[in-house]
LOSE-77151 format. One record per residue (C-alpha): x, y, z. Coordinates in steps of 0.5 Angstrom, whole numbers, plus 500, padded with zeros to 3 digits. Example, Ala and Ser with C-alpha at 12.3 -4.5 7.8 and 13.67 -1.06 7.14 Angstrom:
<nodes>
525491516
527498514
</nodes>
This chain:
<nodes>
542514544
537508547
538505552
539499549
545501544
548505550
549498553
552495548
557501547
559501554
560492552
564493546
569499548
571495555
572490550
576494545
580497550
582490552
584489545
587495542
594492542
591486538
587490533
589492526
585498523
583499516
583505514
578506509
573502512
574503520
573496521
576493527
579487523
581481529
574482532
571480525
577474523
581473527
579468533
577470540
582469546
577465552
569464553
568470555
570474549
567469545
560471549
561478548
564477539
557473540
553478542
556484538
554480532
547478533
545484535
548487528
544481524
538482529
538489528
538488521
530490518
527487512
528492505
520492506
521497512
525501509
519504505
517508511
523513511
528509514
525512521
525505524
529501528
526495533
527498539
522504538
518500532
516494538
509492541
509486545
503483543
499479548
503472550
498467554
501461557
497454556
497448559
497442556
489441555
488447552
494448548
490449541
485453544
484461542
481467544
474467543
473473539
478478536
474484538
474482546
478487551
477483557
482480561
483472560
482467564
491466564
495471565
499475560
507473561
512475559
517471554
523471560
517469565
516462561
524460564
522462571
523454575
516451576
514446580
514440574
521443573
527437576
534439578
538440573
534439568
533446562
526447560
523446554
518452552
514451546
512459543
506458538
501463534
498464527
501467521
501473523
501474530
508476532
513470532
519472529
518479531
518477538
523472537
528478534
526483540
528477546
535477541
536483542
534485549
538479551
545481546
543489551
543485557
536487559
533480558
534472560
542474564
541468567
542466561
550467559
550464552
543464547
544460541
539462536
538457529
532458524
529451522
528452515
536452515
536446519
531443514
535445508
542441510
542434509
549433511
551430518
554434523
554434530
551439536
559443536
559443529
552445527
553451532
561453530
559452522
554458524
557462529
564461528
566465535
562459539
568453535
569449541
566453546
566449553
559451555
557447549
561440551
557437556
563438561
559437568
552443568
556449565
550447559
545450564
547457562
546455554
538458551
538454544
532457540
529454534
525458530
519456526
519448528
513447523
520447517
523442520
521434520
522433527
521424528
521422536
520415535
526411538
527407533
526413528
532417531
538414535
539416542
545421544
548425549
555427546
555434543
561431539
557426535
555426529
548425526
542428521
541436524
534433525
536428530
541433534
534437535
530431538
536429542
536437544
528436547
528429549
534432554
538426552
544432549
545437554
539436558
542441563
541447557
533451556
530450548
525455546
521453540
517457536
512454532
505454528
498452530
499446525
505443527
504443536
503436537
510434533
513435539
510430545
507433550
513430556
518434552
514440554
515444560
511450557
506451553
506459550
501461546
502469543
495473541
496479537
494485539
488483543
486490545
485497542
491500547
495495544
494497538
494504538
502504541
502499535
500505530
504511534
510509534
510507526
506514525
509518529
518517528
518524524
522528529
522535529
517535524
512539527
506539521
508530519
506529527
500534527
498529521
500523524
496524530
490527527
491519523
491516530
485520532
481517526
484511526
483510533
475512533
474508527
477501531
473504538
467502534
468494533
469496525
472489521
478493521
479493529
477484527
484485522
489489526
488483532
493481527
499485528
501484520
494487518
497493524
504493520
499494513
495499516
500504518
503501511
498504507
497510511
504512510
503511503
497516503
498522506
507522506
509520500
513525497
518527491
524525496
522518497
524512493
518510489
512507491
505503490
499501493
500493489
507495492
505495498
501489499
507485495
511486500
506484506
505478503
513476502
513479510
509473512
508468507
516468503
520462503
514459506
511451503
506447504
510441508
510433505
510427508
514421507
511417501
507424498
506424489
511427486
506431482
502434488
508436492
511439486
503443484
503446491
510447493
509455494
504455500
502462497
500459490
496454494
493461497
492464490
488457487
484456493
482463497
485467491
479463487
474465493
477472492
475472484
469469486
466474490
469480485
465477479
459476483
459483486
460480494
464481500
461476504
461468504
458463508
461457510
459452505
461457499
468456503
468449503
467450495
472454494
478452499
475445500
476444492
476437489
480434494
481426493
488423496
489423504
496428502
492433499
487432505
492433511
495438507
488442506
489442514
495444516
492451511
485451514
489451521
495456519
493460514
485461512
484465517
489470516
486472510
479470512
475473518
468472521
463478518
463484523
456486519
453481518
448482524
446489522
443487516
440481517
437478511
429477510
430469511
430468518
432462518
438465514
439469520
444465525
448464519
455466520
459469514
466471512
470477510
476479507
481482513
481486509
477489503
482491498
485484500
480480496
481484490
488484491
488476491
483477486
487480481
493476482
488469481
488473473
495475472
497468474
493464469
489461474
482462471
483458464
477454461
477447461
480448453
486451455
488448461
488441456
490445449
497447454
498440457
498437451
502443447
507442452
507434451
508435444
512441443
517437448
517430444
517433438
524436440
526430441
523426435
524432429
531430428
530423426
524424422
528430418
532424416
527419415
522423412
524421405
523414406
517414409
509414408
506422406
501421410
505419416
510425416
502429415
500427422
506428425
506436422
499436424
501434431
506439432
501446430
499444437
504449440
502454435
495453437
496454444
500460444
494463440
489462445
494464450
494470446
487471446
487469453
492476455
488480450
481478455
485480462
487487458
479488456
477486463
482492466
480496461
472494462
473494470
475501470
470505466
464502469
458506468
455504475
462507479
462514476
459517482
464513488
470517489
476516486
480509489
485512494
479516497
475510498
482506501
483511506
475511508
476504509
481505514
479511517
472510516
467516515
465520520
459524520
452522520
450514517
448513511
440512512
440506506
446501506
448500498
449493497
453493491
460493492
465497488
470493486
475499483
481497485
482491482
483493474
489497478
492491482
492488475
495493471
501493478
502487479
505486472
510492475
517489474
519490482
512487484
514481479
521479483
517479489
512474486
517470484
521469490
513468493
513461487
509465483
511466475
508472471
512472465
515477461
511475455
504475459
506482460
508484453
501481451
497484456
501491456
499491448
492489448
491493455
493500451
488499445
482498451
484504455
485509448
478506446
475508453
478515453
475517447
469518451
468523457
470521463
469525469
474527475
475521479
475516473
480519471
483519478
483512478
486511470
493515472
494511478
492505474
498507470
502510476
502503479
504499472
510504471
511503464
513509462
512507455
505505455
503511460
506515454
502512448
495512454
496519455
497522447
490520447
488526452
487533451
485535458
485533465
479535469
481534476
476539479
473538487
478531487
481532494
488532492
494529497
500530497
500522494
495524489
499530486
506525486
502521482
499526477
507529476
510522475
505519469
505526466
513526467
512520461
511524456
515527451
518534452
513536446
507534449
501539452
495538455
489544452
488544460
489542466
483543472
485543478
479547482
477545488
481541490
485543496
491544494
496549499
503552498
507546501
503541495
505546489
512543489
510537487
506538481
512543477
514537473
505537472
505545471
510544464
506541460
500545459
497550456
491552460
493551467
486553473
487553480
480556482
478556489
484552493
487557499
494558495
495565499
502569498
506564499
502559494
503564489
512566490
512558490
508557484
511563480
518559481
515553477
512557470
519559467
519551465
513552462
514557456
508554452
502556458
496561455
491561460
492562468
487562473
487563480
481566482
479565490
486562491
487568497
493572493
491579497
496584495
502582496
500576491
498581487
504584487
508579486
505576480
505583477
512584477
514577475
509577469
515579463
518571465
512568461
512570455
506566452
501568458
495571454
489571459
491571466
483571471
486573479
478574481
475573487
482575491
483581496
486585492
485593492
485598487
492600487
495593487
490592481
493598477
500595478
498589475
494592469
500596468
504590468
500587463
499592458
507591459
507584456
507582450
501577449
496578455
490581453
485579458
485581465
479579470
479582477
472582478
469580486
475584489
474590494
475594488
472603488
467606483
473610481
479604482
475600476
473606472
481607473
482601471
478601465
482607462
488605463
486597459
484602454
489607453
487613448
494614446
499609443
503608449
502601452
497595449
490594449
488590456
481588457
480589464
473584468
472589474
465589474
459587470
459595467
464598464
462605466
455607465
456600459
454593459
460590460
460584455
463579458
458580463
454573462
461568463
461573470
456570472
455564471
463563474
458566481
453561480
457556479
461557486
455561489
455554495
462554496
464561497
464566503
456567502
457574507
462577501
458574495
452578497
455585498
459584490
451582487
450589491
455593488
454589481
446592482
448598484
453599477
447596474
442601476
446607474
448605467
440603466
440611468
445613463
442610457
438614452
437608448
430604450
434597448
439598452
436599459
431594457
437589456
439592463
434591466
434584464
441583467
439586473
433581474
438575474
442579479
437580484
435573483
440571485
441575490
434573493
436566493
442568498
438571502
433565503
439560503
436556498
443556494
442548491
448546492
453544485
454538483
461537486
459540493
454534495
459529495
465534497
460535503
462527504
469528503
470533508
467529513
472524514
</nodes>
């Protein structure tokens, strides 16, 4: 138990044991009825109800925290950020890079320090201290920590009464009430508290805090707001606050306010005794704590935080070399979605409640910007404040446009004239000017931050040289953005933005107007009633170009997937994981300027997710149910047609994460009906990527089969296996080649094959079997009926355990091939084996058994795809061992040729043998050119 908790335990059994006489117990729910309803006896047990009660509501995390396991909770999770303190000159001043490490000119303080008596403070009189920062840097959840460190008595206990109040609420009532009122309305325990009725100094033991001021309208001038010193009073909840700074109500009680960059100077500057100023994570130790404790939460799971600290290391390196990233996280939100997405990749597993990467950014942006409007003065034009009431969908017109820019065009980077094009706009009154501000100084920079390449690849116009240029904070971000600026309609021509304006005119006077022109239409003019008909098709005419409209954002995702010049990258989740880790190994001698942008389509297609569409909503952004209908309809023709052509593994990784992020069971269904065989070889599959593999196959019907299932070279272990049993069932032809499955990987896959009764064809080849692997597949081979080629090259196994399993085959009713060449096999063990394959008497079945490239002193003819099976994996493969099999294959070649009396035949020998030694010559010098998935595995592994 933490300190914090053992304190507040300590509090509340002293107060239970008071009490216990009073109380009332339920039964069935164990909760303690009076200290919920029934009103406290004195101040002091008011105090304490007060404090048991913020620290549950405190305590309480967002839904998006619960994603990573519910492993958290805010003692272990919090990082203080850096809190600087600021006279009242250089009150809006900033850190002069998000990359510097070295200490401030002012000292770091602490929240209690800012309450600490200064020489400006009078006797008597509270402090008033202003807390501000940009989006992102760590507001509420310093406020949320100062709460509960206050509620555990380890923090602000000179303070006996902290009253917090959220000004959004505030803002929202437009009742009348006065200061008693307003907090017993809130916390009913505090009804008529004494500390609050301005009876002699007791209010200097009072902390009021108002968090978020900039939702507030907050008027000082006096003959705006009437003056006031009487708690019992009762005035707009507005005035109450002004009265509060201005120290005419309670002037003995301290305020602390948080607010934004933009809403500073609502507050007069004599009303302030301290300017604060919160940073963010300024340096790398910051956020290093920062990443351990959200990474590091599984305790007891020995192989999680061996992951979770080699994430760390990574990450940590990758901050160490002043990268964009290490620019990001100096926000802690882009700390938050680092370890977010982190998570995500590499501890998703079966038991965790489903989710996606769009997901994820969803929820990042709801975290930050939810509830959130661009506020409007007095006098503000209806239309305009209606237009731009969400702040997030002003975000998506402007730096959402920016973002759709940059992936049309192929660009990451923006200088500063592209972004007064784009987020300047075509602003014309002072209303949309002041409000274009106040998004310039809270926000823009929250999403935008200056290039920390740009420098490194200068452009050949030196005068081009010193210009400064912009990136996302992130690059997944700009596409996120971008997809959004799609899905939401926002990229509409001049045509259909008219063709809807006049269509909802129409179609709304035309409801008004259809009555009366039924019943006057047989009195007047044909032509008339023609133009008026006429009119009305303008609805009609718009729903088709909406339609089309649909069917071109399906195309567009469709397009955007399959692009031609994007079939060498790596698969999506690979390329985020680079771009949080890093690569690390050698620097690419060139830097390729054309970003992909593979992403986006996948964001689209997530977007129209249900979930992510409820978060959208609450964010003022409307995807409706017939845009994803018409989408969805046309985006399921587009992907059919693509597919009809080969694609290679990393497209096809990237189609079923597009599908895994839509979460439309019934499109993932009708997509995958149009595909015979996934190809997955040399993609490295994480656990992530296994889930997502057995989520879109579990779609499909229970009839459905894929021809094959390739997952070779994949580096897949025992513990990943569980996770594709729902995949292994709908296959026929199922290869696991070259991933280190060893015994343990074989017991673990044996248990999945029952519930596939239709699999033909299993290949293990090189997976480390060895004997007892072996030997556990011989005696559990009965349990699948329908196998008919079982391949165990390449395996470690001996000549008594592959008697075993060739007994066990000729037992079963259908295998017919068995391949156990390239394992330490003896002359007279595969001779053996050929004879027990070929039985001369009528007991047991016909096997053929691949031992070798001979067959006695015979040319095996299956010889050829022997071969080219070692020529294929020649670069991956222990060359060592690769080496001494070609021997023995050249020493069976040479006795064979011996034995043969027909001159063909040792010709045809000799012809083998020559590719045997050629090969074998190129092992020998290393010069073995790699295969085509092993130059880019080389690139993965380097990570």
């Amino acid at each position: 138990m933490s300190s914090v908790q053992r304190q507040l335990s300590q509090l509340l059994g002293a107060w239970r044991w008071k009490r216990r006489a009073e109380y009332s117990l339920y039964s069935a729910t164990g909760i303690h009825c009076r200290s919920f309803c029934s009103p406290p006896s004195g101040p002091e047990e008011a105090i304490e109800i007060h404090k048991k009660k913020l620290f549950l509501w405190f305590s309480h995390l967002p839904q998006e925290e619960k994603q990573f396991g519910g492993f958290f909770s805010p003692e272990t999770m919090h990082v203080d950020p850096l809190i600087l303190e600021r006279n009242a000159e250089e009150r809006a001043g900033l850190l002069t890079s998000p990359l510097q490490t070295q200490t401030p000119s002012s000292g770091h303080v602490t929240v209690e320090q800012l309450f600490e008596t200064t020489d400006a403070w009078s006797e008597g009189r509270g402090l008033n201290v202003l807390l501000y920062g940009a989006v992102g840097t760590g507001k509420s959840t310093v406020v949320r920590k100062l709460v509960l460190d206050w509620c555990a008595g380890t923090t602000l206990t000179h303070f006996k009464l902290l009253v917090p109040f959220s000004c959004e609420d505030l803002g929202q009532l437009s009742k009348a009430v006065s200061l008693m009122d307003l907090v017993g309305r809130k916390y009913l325990h505090l009804r008529k508290h004494p500390l609050l009725g301005g009876e002699g100094n007791q209010a200097r033991d009072v902390l009021f805090l108002f968090n978020g001021m900039e939702k507030m309208k907050l008027d000082f001038r006096i003959g705006a707001t009437e003056l006031c010193s009487d708690p019992n009073e009762v005035l707009p909840p507005g005035v109450v606050v002004v009265n509060l700074l201005r120290k005419y109500l309670l002037p003995e009680a301290s305020v602390l306010v948080t607010t934004r960059l933009s809403a500073l100077d609502r507050i007069p500057q004599k009303y302030v005794t301290r300017y604060a100023q919160i940073c963010g994570f300024n340096d790398l130790d910051r956020q290093r704590a920062y990443f351990t404790s959200r990474l590091m939460q599984h305790t007891g799971e020995t192989t999680h935080n061996n992951e979770a600290h080699g994430l760390i290391e990574l990450l940590y390196l990758n901050l160490q070399r002043e990268s964009q990233l290490a620019a990001a996280c100096f926000l802690p939100s882009y700390c938050w979605l680092t370890c977010a997405t982190l998570h995500f990749l590499h501890f998703t597993d079966a038991k965790a409640p489903i989710r996606t990467l769009t997901g994820i950014y969803t929820s990042f942006l709801r975290l930050n910007f939810g509830g959130e409007v661009l506020g409007t003065g007095t006098g503000t034009n209806a239309a305009i404040q209606e237009q731009h009431s969400s702040l997030m969908l002003y975000v998506v017109r402007t730096v959402g446009k920016l973002a759709f820019d940059g992936v049309t065009n192929k660009r990451t980077s923006f200088s500063e004239e592209e972004l007064e094009q784009w987020i300047g706009g075509k602003t014309k009154t002072d209303e949309e000017l002041r409000q274009l501000a106040m998004f310039r100084t809270d926000v823009l920079d929250f999403f935008l931050a200056p290039c920390v390449e740009s420098f490194k690849h200068s452009p050949e116009d030196p005068s081009k040289i010193d210009q400064k240029r912009y990136v996302f904070a992130v690059p997944a971000m700009q596409e996120y953005l971008a997809a959004l600026y799609v899905v939401l309609g926002e990229n509409k021509s001049a045509l259909e933005k008219m063709t809807k304006q006049v269509s909802l005119a129409i179609g709304q006077a035309s409801e008004d107007v259809s009555a009366i022109f039924n019943i006057l239409s047989k009195f007047i003019p044909l032509r008339i009633f023609a133009v008026f008909n006429l009119l009305k098709l303008f609805p009609k005419l718009y729903e088709k170009i909406s339609i089309k409209n649909k069917g071109s954002i399906a195309r567009t995702m469709a397009a955007e997937m399959f692009r031609t010049e994007d079939r060498d990258n790596e698969d999506v989740l690979d390329q985020v994981e680079q771009s949080l880790l890093g690569v690390h190994g050698p620097e690419p001698e060139q830097i390729c300027e054309a970003q992909p942008f593979e992403l986006y389509p996948i964001f689209m297609g997530g977007l129209l997710h249900y979930g992510n569409r409820v978060l959208l909503q609450q964010l003022g952004c409307s995807i409706h149910s017939t845009t994803v209908v018409q989408i969805t309809h046309a985006l399921r023709k587009y992907l059919v047609k693509e597919l009809s052509q080969p694609q290679p593994p990393e497209e096809l990784m990237d189609l079923l994460l597009l599908l895994y992020e839509f979460q439309n069971p019934r499109l993932t269904a009708e997509v995958l009906a149009s595909i015979r065989s996934i190809c997955l070889t040399n993609i490295r599959m994480t656990s992530l990527k296994c889930f997502v593999l057995s989520s879109v196959l579990s779609c499909t019907p229970a009839s459905y089969r894929l021809e094959e299932l390739d997952l070779s070279s994949c580096l897949l272990t025992q513990d990943k296996l569980p996770m594709l049993w729902p995949a292994f069932r709908h296959t026929f032809k199922l290869k696991l080649c070259d991933n280190t499955l060893l015994e343990s990987g074989a017991s673990t896959l044996l248990e999945a094959f029952p519930e596939n009764q239709s699999l033909t064809h299993l290949s293990l080849m090189h997976t480390g079997l060895g004997d007892r692997g072996a030997q556990e597949l011989a005696e559990r081979l009965q349990q699948h009926k329908g196998l008919q080629e079982l391949n165990v090259a390449y395996n470690n196994i001996g000549d008594r355990t592959a008697m075993t399993l060739v007994d066990a085959c000729r037992e079963h009713p259908s295998i017919h091939t068995v391949h156990l060449y390239l394992n330490p096999l003896t002359d007279v063990g595969k001779q053996s084996l050929y004879v027990r394959g070929d039985p001369k008497s009528d007991i047991g079945r016909r096997v053929k058994v691949l031992a070798s490239v001979t067959e006695g002193s015979d040319l095996c003819e299956d010889w050829h795809p022997i071969l080219s099976v070692i020529q294929k994996n020649i670069s991956s493969w222990d060359r060592q061992r690769v080496k001494e099999q070609l021997k023995v294959f050249l020493r069976d070649l040479e006795w064979g040729r011996q034995q043969q009396q027909s001159f063909w035949k040792r010709l045809h020998f000799r012809r083998v043998e020559k590719g045997v030694r050629q090969t074998l010559r190129m092992l020998e010098k290393d010069t073995i050119p790699p295969s085509s998935g092993k130059s880019k595995w080389a690139i993965k592994t380097r990570r």
